[in-house]
C-alpha positions as CSV (number, residue, x, y, z in Angstrom):
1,X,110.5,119.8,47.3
2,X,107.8,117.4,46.9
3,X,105.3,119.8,45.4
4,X,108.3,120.5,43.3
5,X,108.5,117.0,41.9
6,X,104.8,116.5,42.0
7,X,104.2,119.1,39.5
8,X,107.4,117.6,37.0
9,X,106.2,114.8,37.2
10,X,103.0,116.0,35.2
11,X,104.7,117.8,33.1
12,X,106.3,115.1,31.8
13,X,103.3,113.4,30.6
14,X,102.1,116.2,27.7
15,X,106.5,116.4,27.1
16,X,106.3,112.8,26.2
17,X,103.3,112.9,24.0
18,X,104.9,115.7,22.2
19,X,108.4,114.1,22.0
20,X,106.7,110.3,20.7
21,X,104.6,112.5,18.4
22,X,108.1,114.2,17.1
23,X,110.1,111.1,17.4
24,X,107.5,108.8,15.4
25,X,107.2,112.1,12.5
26,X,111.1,112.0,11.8
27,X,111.6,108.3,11.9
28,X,109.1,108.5,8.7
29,X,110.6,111.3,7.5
30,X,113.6,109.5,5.1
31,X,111.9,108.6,1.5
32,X,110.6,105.1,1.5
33,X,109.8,102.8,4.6
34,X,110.6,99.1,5.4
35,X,109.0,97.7,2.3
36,X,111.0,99.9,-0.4
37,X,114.3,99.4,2.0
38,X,113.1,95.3,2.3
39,X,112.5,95.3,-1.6
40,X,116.1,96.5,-2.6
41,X,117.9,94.5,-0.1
42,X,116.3,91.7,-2.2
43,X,117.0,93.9,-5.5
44,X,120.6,93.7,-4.4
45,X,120.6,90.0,-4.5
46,X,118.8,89.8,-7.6
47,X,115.6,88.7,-6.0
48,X,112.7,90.6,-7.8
49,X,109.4,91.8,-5.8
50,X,106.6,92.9,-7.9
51,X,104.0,95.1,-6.8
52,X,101.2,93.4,-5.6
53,X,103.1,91.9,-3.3
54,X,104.9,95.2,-2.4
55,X,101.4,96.1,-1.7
56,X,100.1,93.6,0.7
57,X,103.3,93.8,2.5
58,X,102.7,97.4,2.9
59,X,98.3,96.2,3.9
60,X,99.8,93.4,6.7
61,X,102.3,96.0,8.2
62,X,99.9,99.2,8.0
63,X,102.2,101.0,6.1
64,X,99.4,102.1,3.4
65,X,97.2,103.8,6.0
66,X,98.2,107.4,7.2
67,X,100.9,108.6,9.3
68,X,98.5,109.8,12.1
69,X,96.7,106.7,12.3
70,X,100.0,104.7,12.2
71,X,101.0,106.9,15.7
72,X,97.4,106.9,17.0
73,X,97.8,102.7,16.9
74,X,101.5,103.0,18.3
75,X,101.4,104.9,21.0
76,X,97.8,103.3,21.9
77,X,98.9,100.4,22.0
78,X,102.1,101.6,24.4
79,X,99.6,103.5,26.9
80,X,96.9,100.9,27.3
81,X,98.7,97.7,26.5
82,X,102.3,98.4,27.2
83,X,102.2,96.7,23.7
84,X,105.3,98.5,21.7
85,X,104.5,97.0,18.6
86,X,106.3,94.4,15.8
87,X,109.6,94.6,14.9
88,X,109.2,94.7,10.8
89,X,112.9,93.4,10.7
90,X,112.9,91.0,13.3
91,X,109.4,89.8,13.2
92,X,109.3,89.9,16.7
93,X,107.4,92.0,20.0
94,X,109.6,94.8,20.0
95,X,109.4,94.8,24.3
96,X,111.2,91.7,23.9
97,X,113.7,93.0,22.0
98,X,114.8,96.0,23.8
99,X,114.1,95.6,28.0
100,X,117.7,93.5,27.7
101,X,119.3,95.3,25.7
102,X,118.5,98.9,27.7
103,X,118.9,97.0,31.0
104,X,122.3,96.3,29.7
105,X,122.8,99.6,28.1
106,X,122.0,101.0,31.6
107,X,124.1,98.7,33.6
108,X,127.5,99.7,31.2
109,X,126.4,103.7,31.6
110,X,126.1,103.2,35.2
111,X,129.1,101.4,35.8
112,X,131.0,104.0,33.7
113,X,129.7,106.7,35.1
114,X,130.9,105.8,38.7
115,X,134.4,105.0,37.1
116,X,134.5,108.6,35.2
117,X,133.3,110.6,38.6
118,X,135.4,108.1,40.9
119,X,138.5,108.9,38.5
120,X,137.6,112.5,37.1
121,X,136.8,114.2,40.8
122,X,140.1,114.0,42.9
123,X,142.4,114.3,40.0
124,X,140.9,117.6,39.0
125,X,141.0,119.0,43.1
126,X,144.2,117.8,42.9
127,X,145.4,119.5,39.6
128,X,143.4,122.8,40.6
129,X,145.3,122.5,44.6
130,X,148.8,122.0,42.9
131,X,148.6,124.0,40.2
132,X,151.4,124.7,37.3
133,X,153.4,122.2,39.2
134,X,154.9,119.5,37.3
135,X,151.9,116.8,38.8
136,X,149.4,119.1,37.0
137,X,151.4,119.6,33.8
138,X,151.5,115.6,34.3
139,X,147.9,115.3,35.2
140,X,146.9,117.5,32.0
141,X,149.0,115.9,29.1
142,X,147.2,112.7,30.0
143,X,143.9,114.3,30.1
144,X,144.5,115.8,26.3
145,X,145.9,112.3,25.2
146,X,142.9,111.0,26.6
147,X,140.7,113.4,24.8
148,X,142.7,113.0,21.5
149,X,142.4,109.2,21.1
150,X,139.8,107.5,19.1
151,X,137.7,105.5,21.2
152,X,137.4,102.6,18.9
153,X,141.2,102.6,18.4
154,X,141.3,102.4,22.4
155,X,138.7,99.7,22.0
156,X,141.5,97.4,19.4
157,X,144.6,98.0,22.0
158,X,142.4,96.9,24.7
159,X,140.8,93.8,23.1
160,X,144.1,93.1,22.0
161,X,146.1,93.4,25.3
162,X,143.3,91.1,26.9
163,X,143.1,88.4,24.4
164,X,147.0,88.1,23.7
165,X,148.3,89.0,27.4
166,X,145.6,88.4,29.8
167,X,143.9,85.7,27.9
168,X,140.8,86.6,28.0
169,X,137.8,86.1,25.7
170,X,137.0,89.8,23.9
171,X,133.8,90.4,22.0
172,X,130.4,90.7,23.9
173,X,129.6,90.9,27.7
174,X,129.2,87.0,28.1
175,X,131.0,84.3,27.6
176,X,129.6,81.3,25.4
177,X,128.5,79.1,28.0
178,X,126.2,82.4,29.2
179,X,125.2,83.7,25.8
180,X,121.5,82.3,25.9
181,X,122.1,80.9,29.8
182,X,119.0,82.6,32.3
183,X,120.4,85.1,34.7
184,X,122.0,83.9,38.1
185,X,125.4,84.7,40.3
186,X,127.6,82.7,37.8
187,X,126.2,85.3,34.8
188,X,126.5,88.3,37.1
189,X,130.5,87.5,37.9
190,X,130.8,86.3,34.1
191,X,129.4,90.0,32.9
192,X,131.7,91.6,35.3
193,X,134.8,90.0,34.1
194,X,133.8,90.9,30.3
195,X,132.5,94.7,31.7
196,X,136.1,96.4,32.6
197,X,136.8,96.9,28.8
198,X,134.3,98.9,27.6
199,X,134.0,100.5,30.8
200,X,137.8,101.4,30.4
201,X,137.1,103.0,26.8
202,X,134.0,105.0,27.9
203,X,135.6,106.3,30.6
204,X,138.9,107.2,29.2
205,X,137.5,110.4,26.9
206,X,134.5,111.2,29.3
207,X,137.1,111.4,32.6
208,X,139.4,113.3,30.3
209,X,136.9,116.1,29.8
210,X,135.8,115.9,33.3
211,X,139.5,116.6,34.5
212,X,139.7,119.9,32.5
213,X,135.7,120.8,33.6
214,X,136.6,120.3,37.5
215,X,140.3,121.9,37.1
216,X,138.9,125.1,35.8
217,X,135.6,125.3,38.6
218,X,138.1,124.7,41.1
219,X,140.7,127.2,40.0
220,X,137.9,130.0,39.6
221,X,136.1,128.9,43.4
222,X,139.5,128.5,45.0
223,X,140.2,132.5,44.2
224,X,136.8,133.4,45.9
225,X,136.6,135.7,49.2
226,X,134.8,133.2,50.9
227,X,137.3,131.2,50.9
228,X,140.2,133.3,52.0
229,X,137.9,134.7,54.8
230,X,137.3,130.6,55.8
231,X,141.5,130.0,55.6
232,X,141.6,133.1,58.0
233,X,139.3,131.7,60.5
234,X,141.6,128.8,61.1
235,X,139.7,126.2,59.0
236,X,141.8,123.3,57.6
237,X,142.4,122.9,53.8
238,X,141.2,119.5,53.7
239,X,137.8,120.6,55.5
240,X,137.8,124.0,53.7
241,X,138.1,122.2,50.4
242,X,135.0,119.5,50.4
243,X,133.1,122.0,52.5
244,X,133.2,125.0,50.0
245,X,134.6,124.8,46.5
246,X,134.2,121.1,46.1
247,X,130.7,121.7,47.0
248,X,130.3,124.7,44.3
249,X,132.4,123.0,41.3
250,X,130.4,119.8,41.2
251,X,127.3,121.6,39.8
252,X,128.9,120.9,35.7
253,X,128.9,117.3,37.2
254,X,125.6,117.0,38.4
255,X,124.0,118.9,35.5
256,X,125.5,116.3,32.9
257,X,123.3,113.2,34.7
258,X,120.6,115.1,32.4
259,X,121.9,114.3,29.0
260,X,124.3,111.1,30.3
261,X,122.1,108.4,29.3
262,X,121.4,109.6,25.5
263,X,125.1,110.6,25.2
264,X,126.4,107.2,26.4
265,X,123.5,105.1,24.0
266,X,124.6,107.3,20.8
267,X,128.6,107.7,21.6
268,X,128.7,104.3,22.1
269,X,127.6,102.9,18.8
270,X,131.1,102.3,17.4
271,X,133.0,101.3,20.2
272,X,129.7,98.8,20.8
273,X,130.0,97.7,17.2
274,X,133.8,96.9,17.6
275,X,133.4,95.0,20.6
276,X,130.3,93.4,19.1
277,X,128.7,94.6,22.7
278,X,124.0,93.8,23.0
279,X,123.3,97.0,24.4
280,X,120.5,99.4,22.5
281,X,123.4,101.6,19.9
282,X,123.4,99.3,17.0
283,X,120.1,98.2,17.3
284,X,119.2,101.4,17.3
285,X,121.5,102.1,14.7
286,X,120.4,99.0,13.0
287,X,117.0,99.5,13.3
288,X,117.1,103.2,11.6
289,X,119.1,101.9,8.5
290,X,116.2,99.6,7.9
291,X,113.3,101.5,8.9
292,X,112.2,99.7,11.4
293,X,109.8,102.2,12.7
294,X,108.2,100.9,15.8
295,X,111.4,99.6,17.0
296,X,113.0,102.9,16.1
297,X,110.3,104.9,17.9
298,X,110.4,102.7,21.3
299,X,114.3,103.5,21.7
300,X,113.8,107.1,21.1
301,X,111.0,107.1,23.3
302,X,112.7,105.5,26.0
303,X,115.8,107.4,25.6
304,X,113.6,110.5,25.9
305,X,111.4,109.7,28.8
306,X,115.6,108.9,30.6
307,X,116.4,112.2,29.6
308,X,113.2,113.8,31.1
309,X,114.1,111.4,34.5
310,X,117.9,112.4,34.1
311,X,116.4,116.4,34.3
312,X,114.8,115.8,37.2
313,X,117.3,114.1,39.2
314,X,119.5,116.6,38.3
315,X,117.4,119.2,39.7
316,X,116.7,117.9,42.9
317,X,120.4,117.5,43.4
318,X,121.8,120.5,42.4
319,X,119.0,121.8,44.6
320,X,120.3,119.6,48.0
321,X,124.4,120.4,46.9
322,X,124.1,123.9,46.3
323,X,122.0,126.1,49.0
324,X,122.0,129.0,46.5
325,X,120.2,127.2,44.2
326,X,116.0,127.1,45.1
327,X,113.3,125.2,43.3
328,X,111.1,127.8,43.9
């Protein structure tokens, strides 16, 4: 096992030179770059930009020089400096604009993660155990309705049934008072209270599809001969259930920790938009519509190097839950 991680561990170091290489060529790929998208935000507000100072704009961000040498500086700087470069948009260290928002961004995918697994796991034993009975017809109609709704039309009834029955302030992960505020207990319990929401609306589509994933491993396990042969030896269901088919039908769960994080930053966008959430979607989001490339690049690299992480976890675990599965 540990050679095992050893040796992906290295291979993730020529992965992510390939993936920032990739990542930094298709940010540039759209026509333009920040000047011409700065120039006809101006344009659009009648301000006029000639060209000279198009071109020293272009000379004080590097934009004239060529593509290669723009990456060779980025990701330079990112390996020896841990220097991710200038926000073009924001005039500002790009570091300090993202470690707060990711550190948020991973806080709400954790949080909904244990709330999709906590929900998504015994409803679909149970619906598999009892199946066709009128609990599992139950148990599926709210799965499809959960599938079936909008998450940003989730995200309005929710917002609305907290600020007009619960009063509670909607919008954000903080209250006013802890907006700017440094972190202690009183910001911890304050993000908590605002968290349940969007964790709620994540959740709802994510344990939805989960239900139907576990229902159908646990159907197809539960008809197995090792598992008559086990019911014959005397073994109790409960026991016979997490020791066997449980076991076997969590390997969809386990696999999906690989792609989670990426899944979570871009199907969150809207729902992070609504709710005016400061995790990484809209600045990503934000950040692409304006060209933004070295901000851009640093949340596609980070949300690569996760997904490499995410692989690897995912690998050791299906290794430890599953004996039929060896790393060798």
């Amino acid at each position: 096992m540990l050679r095992f991680i050893i040796v992906r561990l290295l291979w993730m170091i020529p992965s992510l030179v390939v993936i920032s290489f990739l990542s930094f060529v298709l940010i540039q790929l759209p026509p333009g770059d920040y000047v011409t998208t700065y120039i006809a935000t101006l344009a659009a507000s009648n301000e006029v930009v000639d060209q000279n100072t198009a071109a020293e704009l272009r000379q004080r961000f590097g934009l004239d020089q060529p593509m290669i040498v723009q990456y060779w500086k980025w990701i330079s700087g990112i390996v020896l400096r841990g220097d991710f470069g200038l926000s073009f948009e924001w005039q500002q260290p790009v570091s300090g604009l993202i470690w707060e928002r990711m550190a948020l961004t991973l806080v709400l995918t954790f949080s909904t993660l244990l709330a999709t697994w906590g929900i998504a796991l015994p409803i679909g034993v149970f619906s598999a155990v009892k199946k066709y009975s009128i609990a599992d017809y139950i148990v599926t109609t709210i799965s499809f309705l959960g599938l079936a709704i909008p998450s940003f039309l989730l995200a309005l009834v929710l917002m609305y049934f907290a600020a007009v029955e619960l009063g509670q302030e909607v919008g954000g992960l903080f209250s006013e008072q802890y907006l700017n505020a440094p972190w202690s207990l009183g910001k911890v319990v304050d993000l908590l209270h605002h968290l349940w929401i969007p964790v709620i609306i994540l959740a709802v589509s994510g344990t939805a599809s989960l239900i139907r994933v576990m229902r159908a491993n646990m159907m197809d396990e539960l008809n197995k001969p090792y598992v008559t042969t086990a019911r014959a030896k005397g073994l109790s269901e409960f026991h016979l259930l997490m020791k066997y088919p449980v076991r076997i039908a969590l390997n969809p769960f386990i696999s999906t920790i690989a792609w989670l994080l990426p899944n979570l930053v871009s199907g969150s966008i809207i729902v992070a938009i609504v709710m005016s959430l400061p995790t990484a979607g809209p600045l990503l989001l934000q950040s692409l519509m304006a060209q933004d490339m070295y901000l851009a690049g640093a949340f596609v690299l980070l949300i690569c190097a996760l997904t490499l992480v995410g692989s690897l976890i995912s690998d050791i675990l299906l290794a430890l839950a599953d004996p039929r599965i060896r790393l060798e």
